[in-house]
C-alpha positions in Angstrom: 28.3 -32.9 -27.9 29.4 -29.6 -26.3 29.4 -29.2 -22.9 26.4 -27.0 -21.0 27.7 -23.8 -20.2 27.4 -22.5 -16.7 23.8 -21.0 -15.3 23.5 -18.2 -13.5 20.2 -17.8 -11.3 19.1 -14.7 -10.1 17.0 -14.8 -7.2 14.8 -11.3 -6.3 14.1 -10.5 -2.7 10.8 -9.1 -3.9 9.6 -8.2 0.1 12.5 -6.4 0.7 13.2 -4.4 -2.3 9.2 -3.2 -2.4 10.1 -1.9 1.4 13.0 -0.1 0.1 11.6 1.3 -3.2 8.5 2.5 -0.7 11.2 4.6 0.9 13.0 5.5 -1.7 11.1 6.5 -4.3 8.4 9.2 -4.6 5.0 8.9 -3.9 2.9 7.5 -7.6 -0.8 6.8 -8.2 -1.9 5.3 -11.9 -4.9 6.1 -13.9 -7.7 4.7 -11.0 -5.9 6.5 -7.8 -4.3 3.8 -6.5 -0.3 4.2 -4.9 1.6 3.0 -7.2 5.5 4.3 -6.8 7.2 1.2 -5.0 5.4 -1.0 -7.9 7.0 1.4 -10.5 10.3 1.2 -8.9 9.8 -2.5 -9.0 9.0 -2.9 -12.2 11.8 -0.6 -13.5 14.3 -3.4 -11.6 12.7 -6.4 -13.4 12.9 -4.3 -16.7 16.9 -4.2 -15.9 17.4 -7.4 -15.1 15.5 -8.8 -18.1 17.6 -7.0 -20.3 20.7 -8.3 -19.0 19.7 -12.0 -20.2 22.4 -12.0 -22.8 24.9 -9.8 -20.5 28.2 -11.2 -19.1 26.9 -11.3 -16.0 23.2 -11.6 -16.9 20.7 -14.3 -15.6 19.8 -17.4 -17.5 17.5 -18.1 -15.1 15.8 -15.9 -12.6 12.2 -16.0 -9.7 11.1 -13.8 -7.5 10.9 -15.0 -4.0 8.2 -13.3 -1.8 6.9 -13.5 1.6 3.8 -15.1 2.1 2.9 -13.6 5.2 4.0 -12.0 8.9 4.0 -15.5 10.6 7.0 -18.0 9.9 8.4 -21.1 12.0 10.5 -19.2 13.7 7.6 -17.4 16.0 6.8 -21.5 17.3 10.7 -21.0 18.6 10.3 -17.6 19.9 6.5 -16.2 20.3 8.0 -12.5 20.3 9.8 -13.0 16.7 9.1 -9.6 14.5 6.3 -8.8 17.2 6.8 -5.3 17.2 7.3 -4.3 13.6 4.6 -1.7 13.1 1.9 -1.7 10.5 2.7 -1.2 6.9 2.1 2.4 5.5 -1.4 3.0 4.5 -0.6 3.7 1.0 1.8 0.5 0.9 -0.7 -1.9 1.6 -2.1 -1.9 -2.1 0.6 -1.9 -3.5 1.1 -5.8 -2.4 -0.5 -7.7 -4.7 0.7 -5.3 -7.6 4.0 -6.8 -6.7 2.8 -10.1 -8.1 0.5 -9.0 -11.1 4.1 -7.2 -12.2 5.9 -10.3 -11.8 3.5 -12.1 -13.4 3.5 -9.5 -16.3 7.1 -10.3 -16.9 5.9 -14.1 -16.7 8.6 -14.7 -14.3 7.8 -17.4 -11.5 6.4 -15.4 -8.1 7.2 -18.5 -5.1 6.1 -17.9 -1.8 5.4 -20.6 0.9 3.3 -20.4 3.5 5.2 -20.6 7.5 8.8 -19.8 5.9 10.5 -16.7 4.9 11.8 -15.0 1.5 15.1 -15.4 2.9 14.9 -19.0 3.9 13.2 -19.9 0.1 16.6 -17.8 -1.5 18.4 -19.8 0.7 17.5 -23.2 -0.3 17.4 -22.6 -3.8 21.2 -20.5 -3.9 22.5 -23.3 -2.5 20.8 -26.2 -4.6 21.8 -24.6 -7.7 24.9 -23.7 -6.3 25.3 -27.8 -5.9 24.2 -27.7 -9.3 27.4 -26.0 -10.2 25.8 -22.9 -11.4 26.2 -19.5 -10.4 23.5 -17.3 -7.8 23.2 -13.8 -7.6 20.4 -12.5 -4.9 19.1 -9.3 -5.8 18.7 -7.8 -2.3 20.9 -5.9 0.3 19.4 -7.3 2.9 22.5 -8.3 5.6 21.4 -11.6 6.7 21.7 -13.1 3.6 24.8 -12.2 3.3 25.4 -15.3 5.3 25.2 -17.2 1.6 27.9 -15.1 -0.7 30.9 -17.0 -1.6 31.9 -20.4 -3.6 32.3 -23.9 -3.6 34.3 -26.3 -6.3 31.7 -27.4 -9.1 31.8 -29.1 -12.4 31.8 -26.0 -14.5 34.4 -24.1 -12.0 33.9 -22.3 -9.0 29.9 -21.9 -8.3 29.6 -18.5 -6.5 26.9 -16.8 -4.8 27.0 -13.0 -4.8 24.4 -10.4 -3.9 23.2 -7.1 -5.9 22.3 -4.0 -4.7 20.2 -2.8 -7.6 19.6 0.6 -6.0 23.2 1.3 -5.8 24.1 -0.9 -8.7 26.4 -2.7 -6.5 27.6 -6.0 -6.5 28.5 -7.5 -2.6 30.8 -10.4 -2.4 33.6 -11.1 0.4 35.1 -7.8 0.3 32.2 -6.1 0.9 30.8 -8.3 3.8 34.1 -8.4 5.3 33.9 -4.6 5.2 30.5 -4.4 7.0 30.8 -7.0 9.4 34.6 -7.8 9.7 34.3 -11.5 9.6 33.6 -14.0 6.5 30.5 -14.6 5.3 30.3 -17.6 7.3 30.4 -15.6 10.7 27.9 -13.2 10.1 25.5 -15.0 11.6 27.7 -15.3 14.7 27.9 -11.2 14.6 24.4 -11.3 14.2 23.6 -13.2 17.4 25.4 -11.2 19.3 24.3 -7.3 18.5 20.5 -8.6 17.7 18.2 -7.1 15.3 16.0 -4.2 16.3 13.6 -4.7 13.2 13.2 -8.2 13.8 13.0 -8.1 17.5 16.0 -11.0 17.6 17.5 -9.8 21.4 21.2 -10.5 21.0 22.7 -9.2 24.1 21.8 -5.8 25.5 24.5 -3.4 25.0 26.7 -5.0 22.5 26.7 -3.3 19.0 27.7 -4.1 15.6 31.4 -3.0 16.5 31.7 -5.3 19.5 30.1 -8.1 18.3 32.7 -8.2 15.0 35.5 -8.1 17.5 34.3 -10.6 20.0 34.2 -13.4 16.7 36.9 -12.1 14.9 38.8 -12.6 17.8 37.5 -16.1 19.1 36.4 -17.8 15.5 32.5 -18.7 16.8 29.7 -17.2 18.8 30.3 -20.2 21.4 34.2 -19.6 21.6 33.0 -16.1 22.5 30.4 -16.7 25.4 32.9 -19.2 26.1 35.9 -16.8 26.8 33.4 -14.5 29.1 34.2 -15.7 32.4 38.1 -15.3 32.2 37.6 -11.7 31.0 38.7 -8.6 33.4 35.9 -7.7 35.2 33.4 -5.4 33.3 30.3 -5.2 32.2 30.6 -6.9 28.8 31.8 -10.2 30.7 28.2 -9.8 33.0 26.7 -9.2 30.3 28.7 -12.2 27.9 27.0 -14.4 31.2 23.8 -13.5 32.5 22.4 -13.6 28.3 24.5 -16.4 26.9 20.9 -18.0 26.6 19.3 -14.8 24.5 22.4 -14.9 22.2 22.0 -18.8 21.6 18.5 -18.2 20.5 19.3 -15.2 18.6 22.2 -17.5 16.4 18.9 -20.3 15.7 16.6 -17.4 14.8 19.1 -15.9 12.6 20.2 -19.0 10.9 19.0 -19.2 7.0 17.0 -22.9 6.6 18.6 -24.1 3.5 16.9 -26.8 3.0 13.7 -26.6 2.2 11.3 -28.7 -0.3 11.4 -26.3 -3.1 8.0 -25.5 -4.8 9.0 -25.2 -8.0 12.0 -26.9 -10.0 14.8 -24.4 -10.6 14.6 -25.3 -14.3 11.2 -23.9 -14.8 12.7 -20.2 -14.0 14.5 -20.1 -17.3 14.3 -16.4 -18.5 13.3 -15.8 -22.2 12.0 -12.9 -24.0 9.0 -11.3 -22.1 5.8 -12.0 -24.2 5.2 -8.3 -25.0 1.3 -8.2 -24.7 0.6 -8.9 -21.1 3.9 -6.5 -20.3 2.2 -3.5 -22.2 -1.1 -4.2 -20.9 -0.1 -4.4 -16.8 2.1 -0.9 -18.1 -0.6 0.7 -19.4 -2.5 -0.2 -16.4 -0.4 1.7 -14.0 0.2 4.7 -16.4 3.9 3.3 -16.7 4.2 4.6 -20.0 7.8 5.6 -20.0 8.7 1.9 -20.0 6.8 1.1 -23.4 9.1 3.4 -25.2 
């Protein structure tokens, strides 16, 4: 009996790239008036990456991973988590649950869970297949899960995760993380800790940025090496600073930190990709006044 060859999930950071195409993209309304441009750009992504099934590099196996709303179980460990991201654009709001009809047009699986993050769901399920001894590539840009990217020994070879940008059709693996952040994949989340996150409202310390935070681990190896090294620094305003919020960077490295454990709602063998059944694709296309795709 021949051997199974290697899998290769793709798993789509649907929230983030419907953020992105939003501001990307210009503005669309189909037939009935409704917004409709991020769900085109969307859709135009899916299209890609269905056609890749029988590419080198092409999923075998592939779900779109969504969040299922503002609240996770990080706000129970800090109240203020992502508590001042504004509203989302008026036209954008539709455009939500188009996401899933498109996903479903495509009969690819659409897994949300209720009290946990997109990126928490990708993580769970890159690294169980990654166990698995298959390949993972996220489709997303988004920089904390570039926690994930790299490989481990499995029965086929090396089981990598990598990340794709689809809007700059790039692929991100070490190199490229190193190059953001200057430390391995597995520091980012130290880096992370320490310059805090704006958009999320993680605190990180005051006055250290991306530069000085990839220094401070690069040089020590760990976020605690780092606050540890703080009170035999020259005097300046770092060290205070290094001191007086060890505490806010501590909590910033547990609400950065990918759970990659979590009970997976669907098996990852039920996201095998096939052919898309045409009917329900031209229908949800026709829809939206996508005709350019049914060419």
């Amino acid at each position: 009996m021949a051997e199974p060859s290697k899998q290769h999930l793709y798993l789509v950071d649907g929230s983030s790239y419907i953020f992105r195409a939003y501001h990307r993209l210009p503005p669309l309304t189909n037939p009935q008036g409704t917004p409709v441009g991020a769900v085109y750009g969307y859709t135009t992504m899916l299209w890609k990456l269905a056609a890749d099934l029988d590419a080198a590099d092409g999923p075998t196996h592939l779900a779109v991973i969504l969040d299922a709303g503002s609240i996770s179980f990080r706000n129970g460990i800090y109240a203020e988590y992502k508590a001042n991201r504004p509203p989302a654009p008026e036209d954008l709001v539709p455009q939500f649950p188009l996401i899933r009809d498109a996903t479903r047009a495509f009969s690819l699986p659409c897994i949300e869970e209720v009290g946990l993050e997109a990126d928490d769901l990708i993580a769970s399920y890159a690294r169980e297949a990654q166990r698995m001894g298959w390949d993972v590539t996220i489709v997303s840009s988004d920089k904390d899960l570039m926690q994930l990217v790299g490989e481990v020994d499995g029965p086929y070879g090396a089981a990598r995760i990598d990340m794709l940008d689809t809007m700059k059709n790039q692929r991100i693996y070490l190199e490229e993380v190193e190059e953001k952040f200057g430390v391995p994949p597995e520091l980012v989340g130290d880096v992370l800790a320490l310059m805090g996150d704006t958009a999320d409202n993680v605190p990180g310390i005051f006055g250290v940025g991306p530069k000085t935070a990839s220094k401070l681990i690069a040089e020590h190896g760990s976020l605690t090496a780092a606050l540890d090294s703080a009170p035999a620094m020259k005097p300046s305003k770092l060290k205070d600073r290094l001191i007086e919020s060890r505490s806010d960077a501590e909590l910033s490295k547990v609400l950065v930190t990918l759970k990659e454990d979590c009970a997976l709602p669907q098996p990852i063998a039920e996201m095998k990709l096939g052919p898309v059944p045409p009917a329900p694709l031209a229908a949800f296309l026709e829809q939206h006044g996508f005709t350019s795709l049914l060419r």
